[in-house]
C-alpha positions in Angstrom: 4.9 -12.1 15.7 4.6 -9.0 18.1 5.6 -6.8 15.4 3.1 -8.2 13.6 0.3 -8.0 15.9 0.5 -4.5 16.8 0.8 -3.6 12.8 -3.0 -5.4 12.7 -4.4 -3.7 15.8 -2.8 0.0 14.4 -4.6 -0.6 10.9 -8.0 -2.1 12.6 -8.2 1.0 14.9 -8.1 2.8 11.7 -4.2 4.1 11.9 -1.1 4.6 9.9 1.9 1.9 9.6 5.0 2.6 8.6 6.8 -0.8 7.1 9.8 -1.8 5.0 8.8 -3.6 1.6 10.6 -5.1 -1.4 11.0 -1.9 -2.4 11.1 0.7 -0.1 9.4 1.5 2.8 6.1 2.5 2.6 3.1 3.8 4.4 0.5 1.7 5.1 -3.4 1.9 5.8 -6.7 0.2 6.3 -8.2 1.7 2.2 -11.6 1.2 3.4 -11.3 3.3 6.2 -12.1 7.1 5.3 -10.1 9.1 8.4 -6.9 6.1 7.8 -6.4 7.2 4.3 -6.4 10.8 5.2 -4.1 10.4 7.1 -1.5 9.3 4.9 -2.6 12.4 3.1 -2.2 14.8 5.4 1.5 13.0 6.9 3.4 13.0 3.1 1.4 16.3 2.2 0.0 14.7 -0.7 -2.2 16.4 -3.2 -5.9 14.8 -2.6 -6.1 14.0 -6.6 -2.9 11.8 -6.9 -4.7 8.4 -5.8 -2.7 5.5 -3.9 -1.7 2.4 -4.8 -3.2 -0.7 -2.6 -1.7 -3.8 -1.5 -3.5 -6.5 -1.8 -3.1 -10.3 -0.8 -3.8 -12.3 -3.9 -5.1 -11.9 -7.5 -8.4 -12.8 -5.9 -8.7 -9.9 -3.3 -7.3 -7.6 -6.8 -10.2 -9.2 -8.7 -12.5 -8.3 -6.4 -11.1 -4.6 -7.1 -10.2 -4.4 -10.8 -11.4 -6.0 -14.0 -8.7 -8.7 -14.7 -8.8 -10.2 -18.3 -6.8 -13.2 -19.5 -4.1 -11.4 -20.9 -3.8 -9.1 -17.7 -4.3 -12.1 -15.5 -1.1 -14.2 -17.5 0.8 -11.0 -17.0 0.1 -10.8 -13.2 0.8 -14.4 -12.7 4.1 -13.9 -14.0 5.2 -10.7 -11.8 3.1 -11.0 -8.4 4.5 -11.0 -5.9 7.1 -8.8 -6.9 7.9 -5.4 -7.6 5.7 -4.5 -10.5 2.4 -2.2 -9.6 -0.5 -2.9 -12.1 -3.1 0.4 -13.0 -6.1 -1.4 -14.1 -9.9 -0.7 -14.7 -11.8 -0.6 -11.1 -14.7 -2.4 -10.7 -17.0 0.1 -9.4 -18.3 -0.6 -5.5 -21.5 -1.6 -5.9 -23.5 -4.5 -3.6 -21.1 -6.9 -2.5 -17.7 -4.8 -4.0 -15.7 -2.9 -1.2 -15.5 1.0 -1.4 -11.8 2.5 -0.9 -10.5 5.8 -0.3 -8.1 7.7 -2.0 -8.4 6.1 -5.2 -9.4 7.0 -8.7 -13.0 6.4 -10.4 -12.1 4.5 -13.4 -8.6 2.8 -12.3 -6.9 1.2 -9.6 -3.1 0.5 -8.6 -2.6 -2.9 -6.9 0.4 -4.4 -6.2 0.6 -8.3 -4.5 4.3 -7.2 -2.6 7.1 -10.1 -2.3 7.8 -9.3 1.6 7.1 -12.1 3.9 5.8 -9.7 6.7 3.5 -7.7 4.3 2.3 -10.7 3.0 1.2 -12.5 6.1 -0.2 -9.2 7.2 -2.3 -9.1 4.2 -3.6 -12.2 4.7 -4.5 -12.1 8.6 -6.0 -8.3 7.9 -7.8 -9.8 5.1 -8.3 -5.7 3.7 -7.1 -4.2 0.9 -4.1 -1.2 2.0 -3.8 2.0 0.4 0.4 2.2 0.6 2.8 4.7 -0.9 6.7 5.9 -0.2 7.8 7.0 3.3 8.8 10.3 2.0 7.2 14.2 2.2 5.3 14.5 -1.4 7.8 15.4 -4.5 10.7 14.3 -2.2 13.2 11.0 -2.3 11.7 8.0 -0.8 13.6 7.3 2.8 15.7 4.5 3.2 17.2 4.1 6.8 15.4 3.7 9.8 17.4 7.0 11.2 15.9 9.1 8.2 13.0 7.7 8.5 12.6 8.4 12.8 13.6 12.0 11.9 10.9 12.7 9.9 8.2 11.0 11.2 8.9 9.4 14.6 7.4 12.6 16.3 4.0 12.7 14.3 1.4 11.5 15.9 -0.5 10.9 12.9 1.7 7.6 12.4 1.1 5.0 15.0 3.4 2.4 14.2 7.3 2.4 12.6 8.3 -1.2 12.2 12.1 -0.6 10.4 15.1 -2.8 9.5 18.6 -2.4 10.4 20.4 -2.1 7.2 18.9 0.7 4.7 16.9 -0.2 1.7 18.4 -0.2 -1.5 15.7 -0.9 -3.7 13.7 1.9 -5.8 10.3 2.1 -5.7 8.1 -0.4 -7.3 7.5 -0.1 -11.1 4.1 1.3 -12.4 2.8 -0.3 -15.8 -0.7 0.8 -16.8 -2.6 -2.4 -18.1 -5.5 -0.3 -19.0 -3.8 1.0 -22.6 
C-alpha cells in the first residue's frame, strides 16, 4: 500500500514512475499533464513525433478516449486486461473529452494492463497514463531492477522506481492497429 501511495502522489505532482507490468517495465505519467509527459521525453530521449501509448483503467475510461465500435469493442473484451495494445481513432478533446499529451491527432494507443498494482493504481488515479518501455529510445527494454537503477536511479527527472526482485521475462506488449 505504501508503494502505492507514493506512485499516486509522484504522478499527481505531475512526475515520472517507473513500474514493472505484465510486460516489461515501463515508464509511467499523469497524460494530461503537459511538463509529466515531457518528461518521459526528454528521460528515454524519444523523438517528440513517436506518440505514447496510455494505460487506461477500463473500456469506459478508453471510450472516453477512442471511438470503440462493436467489432473493436468484442475484440477488446476478449484481450483486456492483457498484453495486447489497441491503436484506435481518438475522439478529439472537445467539451467534456480530456486533452493528453504526447499523442497523435487521429489515433490513440491504449492498453487496460493485467498487473494488479497498475490496475488499482488506475483506478484510485482515476487518469489516463501515457506509459512506454524503461529503456533509452531505439535500445532493449530493461529488465532487472540493477539495469534499470543504473540507468536511471541518478536522474532526477524520475521520481519514483518501484521494481521486483526477479527480472522480467516478458517482451513488450503487442501493438494491433484497429483502425485498418
Amino acid at each position: 500500500m505504501e508503494k502505492l501511495n507514493k506512485a499516486i502522489s509522484v504522478l499527481k505532482k505531475g512526475g515520472v514512475v517507473i513500474v514493472p507490468t505484465d510486460t516489461v517495465y515501463g515508464f509511467i505519467a499523469d497524460a494530461g499533464n503537459k511538463k509529466a509527459v515531457k518528461k518521459i521525453y526528454k528521460i528515454k530521449k524519444r523523438p517528440k513525433a513517436k506518440p505514447l501509448p496510455v494505460f487506461v483503467s477500463s473500456i469506459k475510461m478508453a471510450r472516453q478516449l477512442a471511438e470503440i465500435d462493436a467489432s473493436q469493442f468484442k475484440i477488446l473484451r476478449k484481450y483486456w486486461p492483457g498484453k495486447y495494445t489497441f491503436i484506435l481513432s481518438r475522439n478529439l478533446p472537445d467539451v467534456g473529452r480530456r486533452v493528453l499529451y504526447g499523442q497523435d491527432k487521429k489515433t490513440i494507443a491504449l492498453r487496460i494492463p493485467n498487473h494488479a498494482f497498475l490496475q488499482k493504481l488506475l483506478k484510485k488515479v482515476n487518469r489516463p497514463l501515457v506509459q512506454t518501455s524503461v529503456n533509452i529510445s531505439t535500445q532493449e527494454p530493461l529488465k532487472t531492477a540493477e539495469q534499470i537503477m543504473t540507468t536511471f536511479g541518478e536522474n532526477r527527472l524520475v521520481g519514483l522506481i518501484i521494481t521486483v526482485d526477479k527480472p522480467l521475462k516478458s517482451k513488450s506488449s503487442k501493438i494491433i492497429d484497429l483502425t485498418t
